[in-house]
GUVEXVO-402329 format. One record per residue (C-alpha): x, y, z. Coordinates in steps of 0.001 Angstrom, whole numbers. Example, Ala and Ser with C-alpha at 12.3 -4.5 7.8 and 13.67 -1.06 7.14 Angstrom:
2
12300, -4500, 7800 .
13670, -1060, 7140 .
//
This chain:
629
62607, -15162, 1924 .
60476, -14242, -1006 .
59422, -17132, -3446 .
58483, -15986, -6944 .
56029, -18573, -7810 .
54065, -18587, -4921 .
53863, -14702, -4398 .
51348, -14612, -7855 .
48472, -16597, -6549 .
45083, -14638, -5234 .
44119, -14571, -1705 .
42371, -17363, -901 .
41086, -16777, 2716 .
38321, -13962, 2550 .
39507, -12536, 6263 .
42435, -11786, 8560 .
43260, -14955, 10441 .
42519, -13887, 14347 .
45872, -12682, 15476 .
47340, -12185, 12240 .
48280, -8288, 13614 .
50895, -9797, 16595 .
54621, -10309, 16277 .
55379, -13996, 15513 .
59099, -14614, 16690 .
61852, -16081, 14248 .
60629, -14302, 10904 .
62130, -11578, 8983 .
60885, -8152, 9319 .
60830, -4921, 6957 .
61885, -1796, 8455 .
59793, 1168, 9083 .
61299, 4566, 8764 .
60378, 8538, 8869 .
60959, 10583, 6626 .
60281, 14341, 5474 .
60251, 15841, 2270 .
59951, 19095, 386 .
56408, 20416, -522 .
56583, 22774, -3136 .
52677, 22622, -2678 .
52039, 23496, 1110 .
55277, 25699, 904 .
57108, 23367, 3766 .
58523, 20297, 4705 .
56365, 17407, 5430 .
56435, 13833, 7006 .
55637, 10476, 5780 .
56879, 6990, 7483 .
57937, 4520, 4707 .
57746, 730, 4883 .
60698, -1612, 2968 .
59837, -5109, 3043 .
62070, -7902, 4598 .
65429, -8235, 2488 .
64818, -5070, 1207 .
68152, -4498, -1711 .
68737, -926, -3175 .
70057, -2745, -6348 .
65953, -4086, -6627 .
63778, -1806, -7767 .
60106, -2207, -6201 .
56468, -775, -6951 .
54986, 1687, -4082 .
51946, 1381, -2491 .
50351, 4734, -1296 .
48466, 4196, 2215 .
46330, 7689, 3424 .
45162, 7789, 6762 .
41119, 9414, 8158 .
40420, 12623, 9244 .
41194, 12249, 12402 .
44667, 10931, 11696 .
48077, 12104, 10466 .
51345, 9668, 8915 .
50934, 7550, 12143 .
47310, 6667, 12492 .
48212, 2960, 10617 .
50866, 2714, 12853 .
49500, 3388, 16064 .
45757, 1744, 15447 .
46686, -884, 12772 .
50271, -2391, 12964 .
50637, -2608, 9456 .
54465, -3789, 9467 .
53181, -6667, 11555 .
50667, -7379, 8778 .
52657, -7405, 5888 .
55818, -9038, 7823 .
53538, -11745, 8696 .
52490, -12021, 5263 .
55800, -12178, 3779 .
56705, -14738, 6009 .
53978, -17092, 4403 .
54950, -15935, 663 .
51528, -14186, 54 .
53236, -10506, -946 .
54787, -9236, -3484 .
57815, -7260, -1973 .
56658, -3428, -2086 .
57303, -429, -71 .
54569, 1129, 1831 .
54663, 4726, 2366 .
51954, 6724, 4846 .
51993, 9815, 4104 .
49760, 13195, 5651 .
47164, 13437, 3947 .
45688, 16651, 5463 .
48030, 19142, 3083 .
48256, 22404, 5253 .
51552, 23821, 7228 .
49661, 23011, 10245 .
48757, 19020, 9180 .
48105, 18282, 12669 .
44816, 16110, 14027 .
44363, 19245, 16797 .
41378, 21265, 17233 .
38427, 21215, 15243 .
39367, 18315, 12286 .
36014, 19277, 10895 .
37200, 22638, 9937 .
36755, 24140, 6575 .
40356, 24932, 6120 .
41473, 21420, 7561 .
39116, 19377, 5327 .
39741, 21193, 1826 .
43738, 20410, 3130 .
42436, 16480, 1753 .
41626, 17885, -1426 .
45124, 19751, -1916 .
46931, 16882, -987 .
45823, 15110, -4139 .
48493, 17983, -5840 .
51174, 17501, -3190 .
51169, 13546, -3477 .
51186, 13527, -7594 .
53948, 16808, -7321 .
55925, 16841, -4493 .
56152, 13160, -2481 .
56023, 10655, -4966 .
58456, 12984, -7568 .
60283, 12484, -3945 .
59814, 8633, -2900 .
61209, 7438, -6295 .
64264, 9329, -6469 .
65230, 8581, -2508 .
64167, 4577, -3232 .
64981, 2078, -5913 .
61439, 2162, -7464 .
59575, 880, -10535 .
57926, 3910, -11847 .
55217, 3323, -14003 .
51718, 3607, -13441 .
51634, -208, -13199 .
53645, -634, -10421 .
51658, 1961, -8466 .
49023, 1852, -5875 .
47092, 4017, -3927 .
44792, 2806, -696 .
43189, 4667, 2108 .
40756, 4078, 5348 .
37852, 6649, 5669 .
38746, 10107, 4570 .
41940, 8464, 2759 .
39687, 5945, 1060 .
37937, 8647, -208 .
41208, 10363, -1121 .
42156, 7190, -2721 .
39251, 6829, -5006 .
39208, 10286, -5928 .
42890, 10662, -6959 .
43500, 7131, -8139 .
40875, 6725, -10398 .
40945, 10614, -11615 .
44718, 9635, -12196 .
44577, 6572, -14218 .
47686, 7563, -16107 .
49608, 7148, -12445 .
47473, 4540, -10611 .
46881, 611, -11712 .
46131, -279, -8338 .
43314, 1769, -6455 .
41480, 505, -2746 .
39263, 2459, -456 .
38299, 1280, 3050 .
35263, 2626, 4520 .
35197, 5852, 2083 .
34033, 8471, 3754 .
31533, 11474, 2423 .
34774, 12971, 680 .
34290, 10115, -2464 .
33003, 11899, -5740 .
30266, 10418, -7327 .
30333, 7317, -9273 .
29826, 9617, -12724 .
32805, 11566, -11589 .
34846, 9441, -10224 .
34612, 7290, -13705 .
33334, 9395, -16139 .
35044, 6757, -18960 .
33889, 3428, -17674 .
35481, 1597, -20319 .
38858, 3307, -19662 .
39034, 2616, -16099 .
38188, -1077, -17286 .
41199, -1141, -19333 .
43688, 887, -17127 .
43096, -682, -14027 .
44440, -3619, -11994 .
42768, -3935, -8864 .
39973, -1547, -7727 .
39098, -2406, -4462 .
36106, -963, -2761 .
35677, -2470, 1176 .
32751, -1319, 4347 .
31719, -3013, 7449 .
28052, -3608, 7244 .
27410, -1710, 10271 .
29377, 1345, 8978 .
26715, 4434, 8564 .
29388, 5608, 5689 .
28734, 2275, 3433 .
25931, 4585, 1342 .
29130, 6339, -210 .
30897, 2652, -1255 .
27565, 1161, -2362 .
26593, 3706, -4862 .
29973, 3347, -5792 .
29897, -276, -6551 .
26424, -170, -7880 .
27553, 2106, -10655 .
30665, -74, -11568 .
28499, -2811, -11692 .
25885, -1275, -14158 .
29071, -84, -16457 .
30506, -3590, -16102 .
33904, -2304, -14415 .
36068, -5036, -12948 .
36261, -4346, -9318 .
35779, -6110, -5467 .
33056, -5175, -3338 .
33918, -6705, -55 .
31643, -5975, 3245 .
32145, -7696, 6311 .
30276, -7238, 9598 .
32112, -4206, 11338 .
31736, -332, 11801 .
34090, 2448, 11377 .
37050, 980, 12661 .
40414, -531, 12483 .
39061, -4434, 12831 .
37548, -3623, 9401 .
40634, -1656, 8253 .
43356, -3837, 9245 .
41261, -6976, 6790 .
40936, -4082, 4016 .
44733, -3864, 3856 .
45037, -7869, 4508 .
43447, -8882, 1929 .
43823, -6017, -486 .
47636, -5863, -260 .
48170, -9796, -1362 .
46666, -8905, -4975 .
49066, -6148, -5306 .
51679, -6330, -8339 .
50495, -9885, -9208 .
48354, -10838, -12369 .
44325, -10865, -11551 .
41636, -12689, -12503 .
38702, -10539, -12935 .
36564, -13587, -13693 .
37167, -14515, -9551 .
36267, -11285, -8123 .
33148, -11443, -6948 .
34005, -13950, -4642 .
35947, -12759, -2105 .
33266, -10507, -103 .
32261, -12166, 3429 .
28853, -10626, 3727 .
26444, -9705, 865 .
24507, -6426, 898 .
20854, -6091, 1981 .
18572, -6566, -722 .
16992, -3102, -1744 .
13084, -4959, -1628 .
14226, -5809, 2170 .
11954, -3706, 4893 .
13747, -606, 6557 .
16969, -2023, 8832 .
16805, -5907, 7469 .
20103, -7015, 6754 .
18261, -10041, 5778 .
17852, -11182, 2558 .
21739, -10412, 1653 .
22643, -10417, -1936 .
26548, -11558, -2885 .
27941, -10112, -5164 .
27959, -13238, -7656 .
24016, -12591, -7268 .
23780, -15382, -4314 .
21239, -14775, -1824 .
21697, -15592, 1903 .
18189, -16002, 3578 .
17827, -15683, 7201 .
14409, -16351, 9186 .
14020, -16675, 13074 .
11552, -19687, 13774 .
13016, -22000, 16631 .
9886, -24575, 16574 .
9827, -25030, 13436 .
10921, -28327, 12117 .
11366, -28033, 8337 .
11999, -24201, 6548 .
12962, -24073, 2995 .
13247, -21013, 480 .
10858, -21139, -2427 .
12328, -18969, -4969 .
11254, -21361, -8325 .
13416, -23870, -6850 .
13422, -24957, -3468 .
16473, -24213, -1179 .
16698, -26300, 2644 .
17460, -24202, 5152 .
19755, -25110, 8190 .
18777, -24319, 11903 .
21244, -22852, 14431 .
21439, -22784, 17862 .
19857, -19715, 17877 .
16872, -20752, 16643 .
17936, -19067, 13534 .
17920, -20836, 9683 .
19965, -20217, 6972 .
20468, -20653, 3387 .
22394, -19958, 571 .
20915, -20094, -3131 .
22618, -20435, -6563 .
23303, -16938, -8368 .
19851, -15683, -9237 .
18947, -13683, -12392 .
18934, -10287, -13074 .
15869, -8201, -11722 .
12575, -8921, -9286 .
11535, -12588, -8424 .
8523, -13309, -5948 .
9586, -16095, -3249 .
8048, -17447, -2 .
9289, -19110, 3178 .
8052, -22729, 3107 .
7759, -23273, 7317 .
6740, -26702, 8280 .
4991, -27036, 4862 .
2771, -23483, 5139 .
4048, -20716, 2130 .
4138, -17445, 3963 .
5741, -13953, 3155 .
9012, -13732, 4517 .
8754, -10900, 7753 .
12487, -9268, 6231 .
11010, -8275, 3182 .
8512, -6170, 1461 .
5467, -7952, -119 .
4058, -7910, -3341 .
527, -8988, -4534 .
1463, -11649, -7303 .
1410, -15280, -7609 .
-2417, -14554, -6539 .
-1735, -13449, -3072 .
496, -11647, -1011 .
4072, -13124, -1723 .
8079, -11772, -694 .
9985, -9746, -3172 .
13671, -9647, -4038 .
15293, -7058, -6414 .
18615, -8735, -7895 .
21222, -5844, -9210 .
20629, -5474, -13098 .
23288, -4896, -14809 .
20773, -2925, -17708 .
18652, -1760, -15097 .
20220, 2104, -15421 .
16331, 3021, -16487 .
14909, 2161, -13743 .
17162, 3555, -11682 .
16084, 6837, -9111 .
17659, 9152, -11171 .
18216, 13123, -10365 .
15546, 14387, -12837 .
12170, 15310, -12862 .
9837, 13105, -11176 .
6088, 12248, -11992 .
3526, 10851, -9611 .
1642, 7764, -9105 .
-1830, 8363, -7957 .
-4418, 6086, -6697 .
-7849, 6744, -7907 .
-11452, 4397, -6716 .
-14475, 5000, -9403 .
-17516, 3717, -9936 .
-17602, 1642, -13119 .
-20427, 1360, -15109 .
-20034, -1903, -16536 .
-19481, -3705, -13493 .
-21386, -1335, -11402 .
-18825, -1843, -8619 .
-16042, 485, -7229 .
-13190, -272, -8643 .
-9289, 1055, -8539 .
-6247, 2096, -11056 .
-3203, 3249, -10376 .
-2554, 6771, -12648 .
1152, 7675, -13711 .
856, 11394, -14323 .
4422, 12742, -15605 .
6459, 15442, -14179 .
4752, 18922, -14329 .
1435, 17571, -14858 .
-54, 20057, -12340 .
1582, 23059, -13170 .
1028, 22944, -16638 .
-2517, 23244, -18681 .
-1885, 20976, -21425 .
-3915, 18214, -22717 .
-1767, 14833, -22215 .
-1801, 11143, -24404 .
-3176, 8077, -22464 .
-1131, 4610, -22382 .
-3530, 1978, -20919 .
-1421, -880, -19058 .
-2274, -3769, -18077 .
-922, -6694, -15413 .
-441, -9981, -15733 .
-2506, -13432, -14383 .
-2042, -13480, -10177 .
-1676, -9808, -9694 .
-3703, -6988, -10330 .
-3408, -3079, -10508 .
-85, -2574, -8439 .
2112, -4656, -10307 .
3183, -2131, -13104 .
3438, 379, -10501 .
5502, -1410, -7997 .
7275, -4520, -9741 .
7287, -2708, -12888 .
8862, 583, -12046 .
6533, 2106, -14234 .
7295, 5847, -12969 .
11175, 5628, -12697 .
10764, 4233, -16307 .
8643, 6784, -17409 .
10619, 9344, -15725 .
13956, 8391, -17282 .
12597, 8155, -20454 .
11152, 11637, -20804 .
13939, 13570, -18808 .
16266, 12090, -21539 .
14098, 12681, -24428 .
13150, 9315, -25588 .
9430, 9089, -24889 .
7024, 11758, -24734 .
5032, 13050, -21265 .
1740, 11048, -21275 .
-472, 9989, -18571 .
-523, 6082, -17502 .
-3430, 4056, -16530 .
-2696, 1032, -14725 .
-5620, -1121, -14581 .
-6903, -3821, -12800 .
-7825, -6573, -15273 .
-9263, -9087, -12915 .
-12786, -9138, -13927 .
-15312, -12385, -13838 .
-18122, -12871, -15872 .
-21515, -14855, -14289 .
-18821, -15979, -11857 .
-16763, -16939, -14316 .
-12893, -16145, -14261 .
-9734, -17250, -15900 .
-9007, -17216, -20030 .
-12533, -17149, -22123 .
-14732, -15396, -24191 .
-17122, -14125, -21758 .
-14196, -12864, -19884 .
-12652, -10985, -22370 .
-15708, -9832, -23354 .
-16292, -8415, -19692 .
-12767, -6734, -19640 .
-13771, -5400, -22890 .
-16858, -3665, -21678 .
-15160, -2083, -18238 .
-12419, -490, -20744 .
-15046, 1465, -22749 .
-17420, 2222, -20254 .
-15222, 2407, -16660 .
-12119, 2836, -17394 .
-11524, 5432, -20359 .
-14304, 7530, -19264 .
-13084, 8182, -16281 .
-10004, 8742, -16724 .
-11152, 11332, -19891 .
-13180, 12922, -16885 .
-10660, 12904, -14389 .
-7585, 13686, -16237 .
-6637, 15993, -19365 .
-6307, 14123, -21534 .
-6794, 13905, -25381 .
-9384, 11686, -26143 .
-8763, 10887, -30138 .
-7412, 7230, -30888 .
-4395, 8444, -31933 .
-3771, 9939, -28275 .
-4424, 6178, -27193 .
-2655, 3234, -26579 .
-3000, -347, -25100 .
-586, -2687, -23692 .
-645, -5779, -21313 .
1802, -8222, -20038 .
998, -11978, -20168 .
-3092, -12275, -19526 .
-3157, -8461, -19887 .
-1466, -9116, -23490 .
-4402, -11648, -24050 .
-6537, -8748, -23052 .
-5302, -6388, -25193 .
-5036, -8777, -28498 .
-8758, -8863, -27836 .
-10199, -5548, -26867 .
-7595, -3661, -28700 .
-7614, -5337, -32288 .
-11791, -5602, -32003 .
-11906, -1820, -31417 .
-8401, -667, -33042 .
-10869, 2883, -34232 .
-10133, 3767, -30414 .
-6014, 3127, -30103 .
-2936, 4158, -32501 .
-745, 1676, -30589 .
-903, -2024, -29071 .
1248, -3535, -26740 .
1714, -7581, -26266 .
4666, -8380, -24101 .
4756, -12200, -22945 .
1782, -13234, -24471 .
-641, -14577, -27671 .
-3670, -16324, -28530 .
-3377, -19980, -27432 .
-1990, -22568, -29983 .
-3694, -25627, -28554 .
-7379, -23492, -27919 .
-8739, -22903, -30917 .
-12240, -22377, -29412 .
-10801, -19058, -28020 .
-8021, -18010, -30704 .
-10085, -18950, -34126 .
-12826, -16433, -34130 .
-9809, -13379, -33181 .
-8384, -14324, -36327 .
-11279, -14904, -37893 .
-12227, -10983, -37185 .
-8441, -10310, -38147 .
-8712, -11691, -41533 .
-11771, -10022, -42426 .
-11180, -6439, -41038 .
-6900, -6391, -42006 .
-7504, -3681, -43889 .
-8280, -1222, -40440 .
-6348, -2916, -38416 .
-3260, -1940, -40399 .
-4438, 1135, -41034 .
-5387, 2227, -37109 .
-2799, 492, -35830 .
495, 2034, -36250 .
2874, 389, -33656 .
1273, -3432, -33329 .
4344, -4011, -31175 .
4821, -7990, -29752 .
7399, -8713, -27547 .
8918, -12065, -26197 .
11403, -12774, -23084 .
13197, -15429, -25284 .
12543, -18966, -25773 .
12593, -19381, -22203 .
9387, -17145, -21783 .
6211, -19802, -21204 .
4132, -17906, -23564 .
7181, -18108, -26338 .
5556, -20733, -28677 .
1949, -19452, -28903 .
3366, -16578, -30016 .
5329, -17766, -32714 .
2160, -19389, -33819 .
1, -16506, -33619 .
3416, -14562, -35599 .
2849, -16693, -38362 .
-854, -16560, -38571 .
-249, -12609, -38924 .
1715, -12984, -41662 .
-307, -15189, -43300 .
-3508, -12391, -42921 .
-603, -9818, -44023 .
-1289, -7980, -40449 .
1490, -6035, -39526 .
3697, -5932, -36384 .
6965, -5260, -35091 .
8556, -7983, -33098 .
11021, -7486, -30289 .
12649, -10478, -27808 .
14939, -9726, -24646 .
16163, -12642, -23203 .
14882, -12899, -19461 .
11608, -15782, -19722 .
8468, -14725, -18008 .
9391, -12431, -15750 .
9519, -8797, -14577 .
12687, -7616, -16221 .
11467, -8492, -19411 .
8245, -6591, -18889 .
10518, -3133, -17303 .
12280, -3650, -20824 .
8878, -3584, -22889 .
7642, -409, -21470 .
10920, 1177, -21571 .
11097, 481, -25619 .
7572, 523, -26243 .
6862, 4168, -24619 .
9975, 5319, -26844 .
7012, 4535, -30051 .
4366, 6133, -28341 .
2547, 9371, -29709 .
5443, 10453, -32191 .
//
């Protein structure tokens, strides 16, 4: 018998006990029944088998849940390949259900709605679309006047495997007004897009319930519920993203329903569920096929490196995370939730830092180092987005200053080739540890870009990404002579050859500077000493050092004396901070009020993040919005 007070609780296993699909003896059972009804949409009667729970009473009125079948299937494929009455007996038996009735309808809406012949036909799939007509018209107008149902939206669900989860998606969430309750197991190619499916993100986020989105991991189809879940996730829609290890099968299906059907009818807590998945999903920075690193969806990461002889392997990901050796020869870890956006890490193996084989590398840190790419929430632009695309091109040139060959990375925007105009130039600088690549792989630089001028917000310019390590009489690191060197292989490498290479315009007010961290140092210092030659300067993460005055006095000594140009060349002086937490946060606010006190004017901007990549991704994308205008 049902107990009220136990029934509202949220799953707390995260899969199907082995077994849990066999009879157990000495329980009470529902009853499963077929039924037909009138179509007014196919133009004949149709079949569905309908589910009423153990102690089912006509005088109780109960909420519906709405279970499609795949393409292959018709009303009985959940019978014959997923004993779903055994399921849900089973779970009323332990008081984890909410008593509901269950109906499994055809989904394929066509007189013929048989799984014979070609089930790839035309005809036979558009019969998935029409059903969405004949469930909202014809068999639910039909279930709730044969049963004692609740009728409103919030006592409805809808849930399907494959080509139903698809179905379920599309016609739950397009019908919010008759849906609370929405699942889809192993979607198939049938799902709308994420923009269509929720074109209101913050009215699905107040209609909803329970949307439930579940894949195995080895399921070619999981494409269709990743995007899926990666743009509820940007639009901050409540939902469960649950992949387990499985294909396209009923092992997979059977724990969709299991799990999915026990939050039915019951209050949720949103604030829980990103919990419940049993794998996490491989990190987009992993190499082609790696299922390792795995991201959770609480922004976990599990690691997983092969190295049987070793005798110590930790994770070094800013903190240090032991890793535990199985039998296999195999160790694993499992970190805290790690921030938004792209963190460097190593493998620590017996001692030794070295790049992790599962994952792409990226030159930072000063030397080849593993990336990770944690979902961003804000991250929409830098997103690949379905709009014109720019390219990044690698050019080696001789420098004059250094007389060495040397190599930038060029961001030329979409069009660039067909068209004969003359373009802007944004020079863009890396940080301390890395060197040309960074803005062009960690940064995103062209998806950026990209997004930005497809929606209007920056205009097309060309992007120089330079490589600021230079040393001076074998001399490196944060000086005068340094700076002075960078300096020089601006002027005389760098601009001219990209105002020989490119077309460009080649007045200062077609110009701009900007550096992160040690490239922000660079461009306080070749920037404001030759502001004549840019309209625009960039400082993200950075400013002259508080505790050298050796190195910051005579900038501000040149400051004070030329304020007048400087404020008059300058038109965005644009300084930007990743929050208190960012290393480089008090210099700045020294060098801030020094500024003020010379009257130089800037425009300050802080997004919360530290010293890291995000915060740089954030810089460009507001500072190029400035640019040229």
């Amino acid at each position: 018998m049902w107990v009220a007070g136990a029934a509202y609780s949220q799953p707390t296993e995260k899969e199907m006990p082995k077994g849990y699909d066999a009879v157990r003896s000495g329980i009470a059972t529902g009853k499963l029944d077929s039924i037909s009804y009138p179509s007014k949409t196919v133009g004949t009667t149709r079949k569905a088998l309908v589910y009423t729970p153990p102690g089912f009473n006509k005088k109780t009125k109960y909420p519906v849940l709405y279970l499609l079948h795949g393409i292959g299937g018709d009303e009985k494929e959940w019978l014959k390949g997923g004993n779903p009455q055994v399921i849900l007996n089973n779970l009323y038996a332990e008081n984890k259900l909410q008593p509901m009735i269950v109906v499994m309808p055809n989904g394929r809406a066509m007189k013929d709605d048989r799984a014979v012949g070609n089930i790839f036909d035309r005809e036979k799939v558009e019969a998935f679309a029409t059903f969405e007509k004949d469930l909202l018209n014809d068999l639910i107008p039909f279930i709730e006047k044969k049963y004692p149902t609740l009728t409103d939206r919030e006592h409805r669900a809808v849930a399907g495997l494959s080509m139903g989860g698809g179905q379920s998606l599309n016609f739950g969430l397009g019908n919010l007004d008759k849906f609370a309750w929405v699942g889809g197991f192993s979607s198939a190619p049938n799902t709308k897009r994420p923009e269509e499916l929720v074109p209101n993100p913050a009215d699905a986020k107040k209609k909803l319930k329970l949307l439930w989105i579940s894949c195995g991991d080895a399921d070619g189809l999981i494409t269709f519920s990743k995007r899926t879940h990666d743009y509820l996730y940007q639009n901050d829609v409540p939902h469960i993203y649950y992949v387990e290890a499985g294909g396209h099968d009923f092992k997979v299906w059977k724990n969709g329903l299991y799990m999915f059907s026990q939050f039915l009818f019951k209050p949720v807590d949103n604030a829980s569920l990103n919990k419940y998945s049993v794998l996490g999903t491989p990190a987009s920075t992993n190499i082609r096929n790696a299922k390792y690193p795995q991201i959770l969806p609480d922004n976990r990461v599990i690691f997983r490196v092969k190295a049987p002889d070793a005798k110590k392997v930790q994770i070094d990901l800013g903190k240090k995370y032991d890793m535990v050796k199985d039998t296999a020869g195999f160790w694993m870890a499992t970190t805290d939730s790690i921030s938004r956006g792209f963190h460097y890490y190593s493998l620590l193996i017996d001692g030794v830092a070295v790049v992790d084989p599962a994952s792409e590398t990226f030159y930072g840190m000063g030397r080849q180092a593993s990336g990770i790419e944690i979902p961003d929430k804000d991250g929409a632009y830098f997103a690949m987005k379905d709009v014109p695309h720019g390219d990044i091109r690698i050019k080696r040139y001789l420098s004059k200053a250094t007389n060495t060959w040397r190599e930038m990375y060029v961001y030329t925007p979409p069009g660039y080739d067909k068209s004969t105009d003359k373009y802007p130039v944004l020079y863009l600088l890396h940080g301390g540890g890395e060197d040309q690549r960074g803005w062009a792989t960690q940064g995103r630089t062209d998806l950026i870009m990209d997004n930005m001028i497809a929606e209007g917000k920056a205009k097309p310019m060309i992007i120089a990404m330079l490589d600021g390590n230079i040393s001076a009489g074998g001399l490196s690191g944060f000086n005068e002579n340094v700076l002075k060197a960078f300096e020089n292989e601006l002027k005389q490498g760098a601009i001219p050859f990209v105002e020989s290479n490119f077309r460009v315009e080649t007045d200062a007010k077609n110009r701009a500077l900007a550096g992160l961290s040690m490239g922000g140092l660079q461009t306080l210092y070749a920037g404001v000493k030759n502001n004549n030659m840019f309209s625009s300067l960039g400082v993200f993460s950075s400013g002259w050092f508080a505790n050298n005055p050796k190195l910051s006095d005579p900038q501000y000594a040149f400051m004070k004396d030329n304020a007048s140009a400087i404020n008059s060349n300058i038109k965005n002086f644009w300084i930007s901070m990743g929050g208190k937490e960012d290393i480089a946060w008090q210099n700045c606010q020294v060098m801030m009020k020094k500024f003020d006190e010379m009257g130089i004017k800037y425009t300050y901007s802080e997004y919360a993040g530290g010293h890291t990549w995000p915060v740089w991704r954030h810089d460009l994308m507001l500072f190029s919005q400035l640019l040229f205008k």
